[in-house]
N, C-alpha and C positions, 0 to 999 in steps of 0.2 A: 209373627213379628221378629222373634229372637232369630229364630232360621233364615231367614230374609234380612238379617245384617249381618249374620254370620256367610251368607252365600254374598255378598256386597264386599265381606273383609277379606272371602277367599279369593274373588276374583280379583280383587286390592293385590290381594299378594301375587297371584299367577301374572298380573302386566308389573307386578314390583320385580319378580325374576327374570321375567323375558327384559327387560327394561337391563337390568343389570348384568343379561347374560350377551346382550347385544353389545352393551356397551364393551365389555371385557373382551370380545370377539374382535369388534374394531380398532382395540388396543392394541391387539395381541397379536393381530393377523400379521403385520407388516414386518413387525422384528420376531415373532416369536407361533410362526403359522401353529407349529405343532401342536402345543400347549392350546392355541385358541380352537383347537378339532378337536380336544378331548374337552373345552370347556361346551360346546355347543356341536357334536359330529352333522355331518350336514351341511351347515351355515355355509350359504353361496361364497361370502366373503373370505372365511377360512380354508375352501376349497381352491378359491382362486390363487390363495398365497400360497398354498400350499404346490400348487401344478406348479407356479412362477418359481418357487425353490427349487422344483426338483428340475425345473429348464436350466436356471445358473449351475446348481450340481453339474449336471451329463456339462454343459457347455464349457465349464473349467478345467473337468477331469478329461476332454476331445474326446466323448462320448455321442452316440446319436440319443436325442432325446425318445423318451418310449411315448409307444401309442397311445399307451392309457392314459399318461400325461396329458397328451390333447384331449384324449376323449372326455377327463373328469373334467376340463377346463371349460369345453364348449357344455355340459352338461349346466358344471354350475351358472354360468352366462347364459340359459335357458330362466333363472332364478333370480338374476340379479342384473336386469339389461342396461343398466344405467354404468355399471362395472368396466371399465377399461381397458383391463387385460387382457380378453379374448383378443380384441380388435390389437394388440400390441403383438399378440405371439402371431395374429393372422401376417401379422404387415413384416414379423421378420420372416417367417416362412415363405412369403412374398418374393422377398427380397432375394431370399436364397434361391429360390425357383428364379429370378432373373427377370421378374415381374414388378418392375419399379410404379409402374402406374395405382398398381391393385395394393403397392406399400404405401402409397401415398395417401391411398384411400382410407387403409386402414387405421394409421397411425393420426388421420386426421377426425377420423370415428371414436378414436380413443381419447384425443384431448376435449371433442365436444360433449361427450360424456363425463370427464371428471377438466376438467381445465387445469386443476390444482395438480395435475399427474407430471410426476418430475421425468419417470419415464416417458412418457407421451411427449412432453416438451423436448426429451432428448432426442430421441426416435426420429422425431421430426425436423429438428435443426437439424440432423448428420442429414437427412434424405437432402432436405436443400440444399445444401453445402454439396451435397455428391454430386446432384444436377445442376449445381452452378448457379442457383437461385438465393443470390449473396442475399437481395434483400429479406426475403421473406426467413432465412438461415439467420441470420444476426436480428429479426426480430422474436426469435422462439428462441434466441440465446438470451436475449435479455429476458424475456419474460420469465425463463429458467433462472437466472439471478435472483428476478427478485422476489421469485418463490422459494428459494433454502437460505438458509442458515449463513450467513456470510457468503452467500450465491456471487455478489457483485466479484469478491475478491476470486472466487473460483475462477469465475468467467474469463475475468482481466488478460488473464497469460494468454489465452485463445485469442481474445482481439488484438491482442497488441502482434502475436504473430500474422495475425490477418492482418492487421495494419503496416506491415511489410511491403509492401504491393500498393502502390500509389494509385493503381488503379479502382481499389476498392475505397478510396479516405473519400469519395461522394459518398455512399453506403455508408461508412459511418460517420460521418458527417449529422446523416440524417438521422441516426441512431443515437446520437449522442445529446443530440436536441433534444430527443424523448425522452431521455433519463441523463440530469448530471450528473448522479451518484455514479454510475456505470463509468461515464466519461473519467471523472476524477480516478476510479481505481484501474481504468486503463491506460489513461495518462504516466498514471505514477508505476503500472506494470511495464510500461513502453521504458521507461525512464532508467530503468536496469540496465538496458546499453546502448552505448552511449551512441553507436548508429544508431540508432531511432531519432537524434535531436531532430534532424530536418522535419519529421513524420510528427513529432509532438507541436512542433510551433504551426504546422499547417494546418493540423488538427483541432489542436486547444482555443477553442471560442473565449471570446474575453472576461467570461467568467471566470476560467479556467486560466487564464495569464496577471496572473498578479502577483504579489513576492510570495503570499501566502502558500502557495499553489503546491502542493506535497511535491509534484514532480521536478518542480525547481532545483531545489535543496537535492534530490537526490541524482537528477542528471547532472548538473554542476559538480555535484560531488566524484563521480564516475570518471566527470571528463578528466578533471584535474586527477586523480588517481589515474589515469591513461598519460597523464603529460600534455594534455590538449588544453593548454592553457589559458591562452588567447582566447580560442573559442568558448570556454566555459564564462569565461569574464566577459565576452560578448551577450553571451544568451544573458546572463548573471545581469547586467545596462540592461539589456532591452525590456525584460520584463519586471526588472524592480524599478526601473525608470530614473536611475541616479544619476550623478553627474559623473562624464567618465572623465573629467580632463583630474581629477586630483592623486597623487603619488602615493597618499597614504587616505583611508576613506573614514568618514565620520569622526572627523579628528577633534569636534565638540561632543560626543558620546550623546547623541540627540537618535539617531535612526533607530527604531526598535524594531521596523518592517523587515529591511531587508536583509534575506538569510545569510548563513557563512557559505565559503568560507573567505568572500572576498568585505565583506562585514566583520562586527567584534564579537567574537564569541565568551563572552564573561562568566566566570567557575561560579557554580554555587556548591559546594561540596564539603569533601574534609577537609581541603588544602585549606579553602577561605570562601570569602562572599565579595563579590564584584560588583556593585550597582552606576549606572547613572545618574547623573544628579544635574536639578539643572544649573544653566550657568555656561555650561559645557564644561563638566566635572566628571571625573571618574573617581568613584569612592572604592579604596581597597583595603579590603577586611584581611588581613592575612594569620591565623591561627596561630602558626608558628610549632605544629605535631609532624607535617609532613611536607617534603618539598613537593613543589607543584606547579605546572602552568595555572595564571591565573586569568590572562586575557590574551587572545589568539587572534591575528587576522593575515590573511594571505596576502603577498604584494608583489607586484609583477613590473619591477624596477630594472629600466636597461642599464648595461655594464656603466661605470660612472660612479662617481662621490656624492655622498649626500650630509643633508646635517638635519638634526633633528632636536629643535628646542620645545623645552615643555616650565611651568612648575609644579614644584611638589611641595605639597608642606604634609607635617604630622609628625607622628613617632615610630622609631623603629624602621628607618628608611633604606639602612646598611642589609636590612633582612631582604631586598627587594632588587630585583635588578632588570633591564630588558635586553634580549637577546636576538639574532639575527641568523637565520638558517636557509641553504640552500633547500629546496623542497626533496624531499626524501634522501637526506643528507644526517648523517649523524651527529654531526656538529656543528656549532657554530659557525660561525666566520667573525661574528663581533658581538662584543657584550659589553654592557657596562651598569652600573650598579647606582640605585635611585640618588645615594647619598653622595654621589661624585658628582650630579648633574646640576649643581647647583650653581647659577649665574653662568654656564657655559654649553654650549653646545655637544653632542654626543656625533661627533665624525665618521662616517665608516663608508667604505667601499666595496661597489659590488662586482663582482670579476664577470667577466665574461665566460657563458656556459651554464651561470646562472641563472635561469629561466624565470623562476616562483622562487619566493622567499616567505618564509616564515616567520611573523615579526614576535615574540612572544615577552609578555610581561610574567615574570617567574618570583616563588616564591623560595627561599633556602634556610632551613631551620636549624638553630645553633645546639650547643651544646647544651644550653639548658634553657627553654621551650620559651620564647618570647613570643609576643604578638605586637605585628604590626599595624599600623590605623591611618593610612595613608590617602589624601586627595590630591589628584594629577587634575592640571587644567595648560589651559594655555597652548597643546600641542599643536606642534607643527613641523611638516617634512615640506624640505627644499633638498632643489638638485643645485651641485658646485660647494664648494669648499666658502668655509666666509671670508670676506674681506680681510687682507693681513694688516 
């Protein structure tokens, strides 16, 4: 009896080894071959990583890979036939012999074997890609996505170059149906420059157009950093859906959808805190530690006079003032200070050449540190000087 649980607790522990020696093998193999051939010598899987290293080795140093490299590879794949890598080293030697069929074969033996193989996924998108096979290439691209680690963002740069080519936006078209994650962080890779706009608006399904839309905010932003003004405030209408005929935009401080920078962009920082309120109020917090823009929006005013009535009530209003800038201009062109605007309008002119204008509400801290507690409502921009 004693014997016969003591032969029950031995073999307990012999599968509690292998158990734990397999495990550390499949840990190990991938980032650390070495280490898992001295935890278990042998193991199909540690032998497999092991050949795959020493292929990257020869292949970085422009070395020819050695024979026994293959031979230990095809041995251990003798061991472990569900294993992927033989059929990955078969299809690039394939390839290098000039034998694209028999890579095709291989690399596709290699992902029915492990699917989850990131090589295998890769191997196989380049072959399609090589042979012009866009669909079935951007679909082992995505599926590469959205097996690693921030995959979608990896990917993105690749399709949005591929999105270059009007030719292929059916192809992704139908690829972007299948995954919106993928779509959005191509969209928003596309959106880096600013030749891509035509290519995103064709692209981006109505999901994907809304003020929300990451890509917005950052082609807009691009464009106008380019001086393509007009345009960015076109796309900027079309897809936050506003109204274009107004001189100055959300002049009730109501819109919280659509982005900058033809919107209000309000501080929340060290300078001060900016809020909405309703009513069509702007509440501004100004600290009074450091000077600061507090509320920001772009305006794309033809040469011409304008006036610009608001109220203000609160305290500490002389701390506060709004300013007027050509866009990438170092200075103003007109300013005027919250505490002067009272019962009268604020006049200024804008010269021709000036394209974008920076309309900016600022804060400016005294000599010794006050805080201002101000609410603006009432705004309003008109074009012509008033009535004499």
């Amino acid at each position: 009896m004693i014997a016969r649980r003591l032969l029950v607790i031995g073999m307990a522990l012999l599968l509690a080894v292998q158990v734990v020696r397999n495990s550390a093998v499949a840990a190990l193999a991938d980032s650390q071959p070495e280490v898992a051939a001295r935890v278990w010598p042998g193991h199909p899987q540690a032998e497999l990583s092991l050949g795959m290293t020493d292929i990257g080795r020869a292949t970085h140093a422009g070395k020819p890979v050695g024979a026994d490299t293959f031979k230990t590879i095809y041995a251990a794949a003798a061991n472990a036939p569900l294993a992927p890598e033989p059929y990955l080293v078969r299809g690039i030697q394939a390839q290098l012999a000039g034998n694209e069929k028999m890579a095709e074969q291989a690399f596709v033996a290699a992902e029915w074997r492990d699917p989850r193989s990131l090589p295998a996924r890769y191997f196989l998108a380049n072959y399609y890609f090589r042979a012009g096979d866009a669909r079935n290439g951007l679909r082992e691209f995505a599926n590469l996505a959205r097996l690693t680690p921030h995959g979608r963002t990896s990917v993105a740069p690749y399709i949005a170059a591929y999105a270059r080519d009007r030719s292929n936006w059916p192809e992704l078209r139908r690829l972007f149906g299948s995954d919106s994650a993928l779509e959005d962080e191509s969209l928003t890779a596309m959106a880096s420059d600013p030749a891509n706009a035509d290519a995103i608006l064709r692209l981006a399904d109505k999901a994907h157009r809304t003020a929300q839309s990451d890509w917005l905010r950052i082609l807009v932003g691009n464009l106008v950093s380019e001086g393509q003004y007009e345009k960015a405030r076109a796309i900027w209408i079309s897809i936050s859906g506003v109204n274009s005929e107004q001189l100055l935009y959300d002049a009730r401080f109501s819109d919280t959808q659509a982005p900058a920078p033809f919107n209000w962009t309000l501080t929340s920082s060290t300078v001060g805190l900016v809020e909405r309120q309703r009513g069509g109020r702007l509440h501004v917090l100004f600290y009074g530690q450091d000077d600061g823009v507090l509320a920001t929006q772009l305006l794309l005013l033809p040469p011409g006079t304008y006036r610009m009535t608001m109220q203000v009530s609160g305290s500490q209003k002389q701390l506060l003032g709004w300013s007027l800038t050509c866009d990438k201009s170092p200075a103003p062109f007109a300013t005027i200070g919250l505490d002067t605007l009272a019962g009268r309008p604020w006049v200024f002119t804008v010269a021709a050449g000036c394209a974008a204008q920076r309309l900016d509400l600022s804060g400016t801290s005294a000599d010794m540190p006050q805080q201002a507690d101000v609410t603006i409502s009432g705004l309003n921009l008109t074009s012509g000087r008033p009535n004499a």
